[in-house]
C-alpha positions as CSV (number, residue, x, y, z in Angstrom):
1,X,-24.3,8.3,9.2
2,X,-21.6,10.8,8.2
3,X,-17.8,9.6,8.5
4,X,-14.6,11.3,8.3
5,X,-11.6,10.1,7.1
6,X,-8.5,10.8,8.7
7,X,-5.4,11.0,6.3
8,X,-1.7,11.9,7.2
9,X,1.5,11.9,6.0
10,X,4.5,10.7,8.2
11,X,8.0,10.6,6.4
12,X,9.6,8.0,7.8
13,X,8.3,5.3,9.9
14,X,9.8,2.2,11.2
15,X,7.8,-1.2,10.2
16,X,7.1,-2.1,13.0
17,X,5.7,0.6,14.8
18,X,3.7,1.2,11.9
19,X,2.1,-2.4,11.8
20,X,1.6,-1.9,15.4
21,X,-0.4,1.6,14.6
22,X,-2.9,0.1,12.0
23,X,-3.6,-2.6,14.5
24,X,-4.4,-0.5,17.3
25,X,-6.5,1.4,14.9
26,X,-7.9,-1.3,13.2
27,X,-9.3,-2.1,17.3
28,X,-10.2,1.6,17.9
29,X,-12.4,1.6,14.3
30,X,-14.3,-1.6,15.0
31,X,-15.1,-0.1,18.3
32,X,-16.2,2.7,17.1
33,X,-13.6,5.1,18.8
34,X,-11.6,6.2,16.1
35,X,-13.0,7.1,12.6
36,X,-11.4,5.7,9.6
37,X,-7.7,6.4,8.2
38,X,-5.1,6.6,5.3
39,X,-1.8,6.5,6.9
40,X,0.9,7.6,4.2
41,X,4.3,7.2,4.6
42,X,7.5,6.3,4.2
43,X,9.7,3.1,5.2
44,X,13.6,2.1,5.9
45,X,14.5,-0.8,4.1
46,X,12.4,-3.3,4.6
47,X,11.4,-7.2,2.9
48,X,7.5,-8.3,4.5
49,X,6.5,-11.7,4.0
50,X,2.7,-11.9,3.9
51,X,0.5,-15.3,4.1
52,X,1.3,-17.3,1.5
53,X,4.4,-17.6,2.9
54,X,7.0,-18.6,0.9
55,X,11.1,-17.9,2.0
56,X,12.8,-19.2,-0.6
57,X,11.7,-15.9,-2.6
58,X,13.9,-14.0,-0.1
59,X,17.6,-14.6,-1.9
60,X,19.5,-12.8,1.2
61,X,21.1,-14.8,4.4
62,X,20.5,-13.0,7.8
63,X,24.0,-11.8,7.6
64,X,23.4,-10.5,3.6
65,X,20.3,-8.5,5.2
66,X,22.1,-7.3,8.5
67,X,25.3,-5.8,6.4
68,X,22.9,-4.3,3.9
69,X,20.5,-2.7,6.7
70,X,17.0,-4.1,5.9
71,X,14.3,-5.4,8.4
72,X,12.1,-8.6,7.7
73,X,8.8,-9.4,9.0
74,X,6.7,-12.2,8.6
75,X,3.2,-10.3,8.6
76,X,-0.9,-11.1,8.1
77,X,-1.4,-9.6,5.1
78,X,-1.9,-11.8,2.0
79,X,0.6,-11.6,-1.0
80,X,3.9,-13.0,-1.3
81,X,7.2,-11.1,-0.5
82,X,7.9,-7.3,-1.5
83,X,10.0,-5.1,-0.5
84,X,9.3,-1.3,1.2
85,X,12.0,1.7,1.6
86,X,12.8,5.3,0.8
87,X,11.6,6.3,-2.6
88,X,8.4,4.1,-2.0
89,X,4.9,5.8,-1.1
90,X,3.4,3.5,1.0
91,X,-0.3,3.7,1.8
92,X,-2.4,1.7,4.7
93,X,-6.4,2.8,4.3
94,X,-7.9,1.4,7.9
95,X,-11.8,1.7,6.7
96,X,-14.8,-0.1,8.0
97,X,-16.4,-2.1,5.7
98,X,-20.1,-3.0,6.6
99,X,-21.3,-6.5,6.3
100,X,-24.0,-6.5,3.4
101,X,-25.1,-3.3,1.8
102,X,-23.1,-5.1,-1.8
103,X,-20.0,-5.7,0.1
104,X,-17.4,-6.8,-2.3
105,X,-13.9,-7.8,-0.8
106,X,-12.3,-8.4,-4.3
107,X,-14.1,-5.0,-5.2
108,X,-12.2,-3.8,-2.7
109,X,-9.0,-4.5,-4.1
110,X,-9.8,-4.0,-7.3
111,X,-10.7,0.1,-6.3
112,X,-7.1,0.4,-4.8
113,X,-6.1,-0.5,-8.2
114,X,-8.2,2.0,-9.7
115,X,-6.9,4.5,-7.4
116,X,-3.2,4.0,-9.1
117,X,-4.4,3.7,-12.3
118,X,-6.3,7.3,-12.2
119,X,-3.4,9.1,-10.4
120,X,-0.9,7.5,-13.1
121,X,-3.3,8.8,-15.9
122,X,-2.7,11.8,-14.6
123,X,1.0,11.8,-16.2
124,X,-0.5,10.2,-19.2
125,X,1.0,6.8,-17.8
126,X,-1.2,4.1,-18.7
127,X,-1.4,1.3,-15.9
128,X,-3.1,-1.8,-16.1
129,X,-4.0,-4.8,-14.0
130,X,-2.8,-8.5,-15.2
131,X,-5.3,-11.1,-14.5
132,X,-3.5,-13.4,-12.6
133,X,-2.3,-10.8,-10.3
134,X,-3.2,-8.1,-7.5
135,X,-1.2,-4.5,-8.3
136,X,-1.1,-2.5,-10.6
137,X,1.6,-2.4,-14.2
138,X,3.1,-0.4,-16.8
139,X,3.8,-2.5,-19.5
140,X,5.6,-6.1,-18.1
141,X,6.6,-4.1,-14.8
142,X,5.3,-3.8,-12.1
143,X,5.1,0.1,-10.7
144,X,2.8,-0.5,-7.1
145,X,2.1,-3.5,-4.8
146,X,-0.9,-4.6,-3.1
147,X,-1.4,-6.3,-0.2
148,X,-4.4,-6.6,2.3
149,X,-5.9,-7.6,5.4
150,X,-9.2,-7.7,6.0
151,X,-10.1,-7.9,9.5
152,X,-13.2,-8.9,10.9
153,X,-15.1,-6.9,13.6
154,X,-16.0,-7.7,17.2
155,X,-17.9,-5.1,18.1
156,X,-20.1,-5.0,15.1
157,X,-20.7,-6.9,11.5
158,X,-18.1,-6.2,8.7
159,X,-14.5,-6.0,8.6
160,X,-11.8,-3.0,8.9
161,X,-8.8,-3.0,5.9
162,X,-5.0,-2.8,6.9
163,X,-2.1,-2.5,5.4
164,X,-2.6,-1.2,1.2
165,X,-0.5,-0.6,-1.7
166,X,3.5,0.6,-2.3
167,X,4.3,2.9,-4.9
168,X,7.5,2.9,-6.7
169,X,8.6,6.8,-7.1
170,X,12.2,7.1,-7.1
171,X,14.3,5.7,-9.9
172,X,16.1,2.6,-9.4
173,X,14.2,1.4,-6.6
174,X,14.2,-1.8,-8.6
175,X,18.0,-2.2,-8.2
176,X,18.2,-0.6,-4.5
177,X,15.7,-3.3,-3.1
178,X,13.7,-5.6,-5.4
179,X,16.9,-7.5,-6.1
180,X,17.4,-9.0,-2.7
181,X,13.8,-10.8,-3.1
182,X,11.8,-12.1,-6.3
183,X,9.2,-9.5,-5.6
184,X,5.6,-11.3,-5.3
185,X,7.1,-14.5,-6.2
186,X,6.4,-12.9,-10.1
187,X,10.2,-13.6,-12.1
188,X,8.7,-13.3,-15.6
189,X,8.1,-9.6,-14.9
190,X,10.5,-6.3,-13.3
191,X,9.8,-3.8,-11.4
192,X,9.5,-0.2,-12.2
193,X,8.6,3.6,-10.8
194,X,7.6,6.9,-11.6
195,X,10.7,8.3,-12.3
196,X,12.0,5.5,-14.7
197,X,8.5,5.3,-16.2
198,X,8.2,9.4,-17.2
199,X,12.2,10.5,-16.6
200,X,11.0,13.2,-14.1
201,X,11.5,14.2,-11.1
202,X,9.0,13.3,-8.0
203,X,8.7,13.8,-4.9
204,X,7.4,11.4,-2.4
205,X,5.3,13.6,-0.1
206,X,4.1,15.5,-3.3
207,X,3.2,12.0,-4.6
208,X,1.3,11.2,-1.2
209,X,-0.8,14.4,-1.3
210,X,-1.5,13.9,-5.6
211,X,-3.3,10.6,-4.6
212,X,-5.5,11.7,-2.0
213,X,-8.0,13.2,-4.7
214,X,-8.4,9.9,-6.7
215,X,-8.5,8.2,-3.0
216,X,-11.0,10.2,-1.9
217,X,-13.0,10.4,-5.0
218,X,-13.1,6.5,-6.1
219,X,-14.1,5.7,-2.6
220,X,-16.9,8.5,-1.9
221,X,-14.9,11.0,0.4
222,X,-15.5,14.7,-0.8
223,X,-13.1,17.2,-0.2
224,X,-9.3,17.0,-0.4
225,X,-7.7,18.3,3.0
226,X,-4.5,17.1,3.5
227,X,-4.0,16.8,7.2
228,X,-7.3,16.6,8.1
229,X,-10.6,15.1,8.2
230,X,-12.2,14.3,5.1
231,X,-16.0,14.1,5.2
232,X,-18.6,11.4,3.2
């Protein structure tokens, strides 16, 4: 059976609304009523707690976090804390994953990885992976997130992905946000992005639409429209 894969870019997006998005879509996939997605996009300041739940890696009071503008959610995604906002490429792929057929929910990850790794290549930035954790790194710092939730179907056998990985772009993101949080619960290690990494310039849309092709490749899309649907 053929699928398409829908894939947009939105610059800003609240949290919220967008957590709200993938899990309407999330219901709409498993049923079979919406084909599969990569949301990419953009958030306001924001700290996310996923499932392993643990506040005393969030170093800012409710007052600290109201003065300074940032959102916290508590959300279902597994990880530790991290932190999203402008200068970040965030990216949520909502695909079906059949039951059987070799499925591989650490393989899963691991692609997402790959994904970053191959787009950062591209730069001749070398990521890497460090065995005891899920994101991607350039040297001892860490320049993209990950952080997933598989869900499992209703309506048929397999699961549908949400939420994805966050890209560091802008320089000093590190100091902007990461330093209200110790990101991933990780101290031994800093954070980094593309523009402290190379000294360039980047722009995040321009970012969003140089990862499709490694998206779309790695996980056996062809084609590379940005805006629309991408067949397999």
């Amino acid at each position: 059976m053929t699928k398409s894969l829908h894939i947009s870019y939105i610059r800003e997006m609240e949290y919220g609304e967008a957590w709200e998005k993938q899990k309407q879509l999330v219901r709409a996939i498993d049923e079979q009523q919406q084909g599969e997605h990569l949301l990419l996009l953009q958030h306001p300041p924001t700290y996310t707690i996923g499932s392993q739940r643990h506040p005393e890696h969030l170093l800012l009071g409710p007052e600290q976090l109201r003065e300074q503008g940032i959102a916290l959610f508590e959300i279902d995604r597994g990880g530790d804390i991290t932190y999203h906002g402008p200068g970040q490429l965030v990216g949520y792929p909502l695909l079906y994953l059949e039951a059987g057929k070799g499925l591989d929910l650490h393989g899963y990850l691991r692609n997402l990885e790959q994904v970053i790794i191959n787009y950062l290549e591209s730069f001749g930035i070398e990521g890497s992976r460090k065995p005891a954790y899920t994101g991607v790194w350039v040297g001892d710092e860490k320049i993209c997130a990950i952080g997933v939730k598989f869900n499992k179907c209703r309506q048929r056998k397999g699961f549908v992905t949400s939420h994805g990985f966050a890209l560091n772009v802008k320089a000093g993101i590190g100091r902007e946000g990461f330093r209200g949080i110790i990101p991933c619960g990780i101290q031994e290690y800093g954070v980094t992005s593309l523009e402290d990494v190379t000294g360039g310039r980047f722009d995040v849309e321009e970012t969003a639409r140089g990862i499709v092709p490694y998206f779309t490749e790695l996980f056996g899309y062809t084609g590379d429209l940005w805006g629309k649907k991408v067949s397999e």
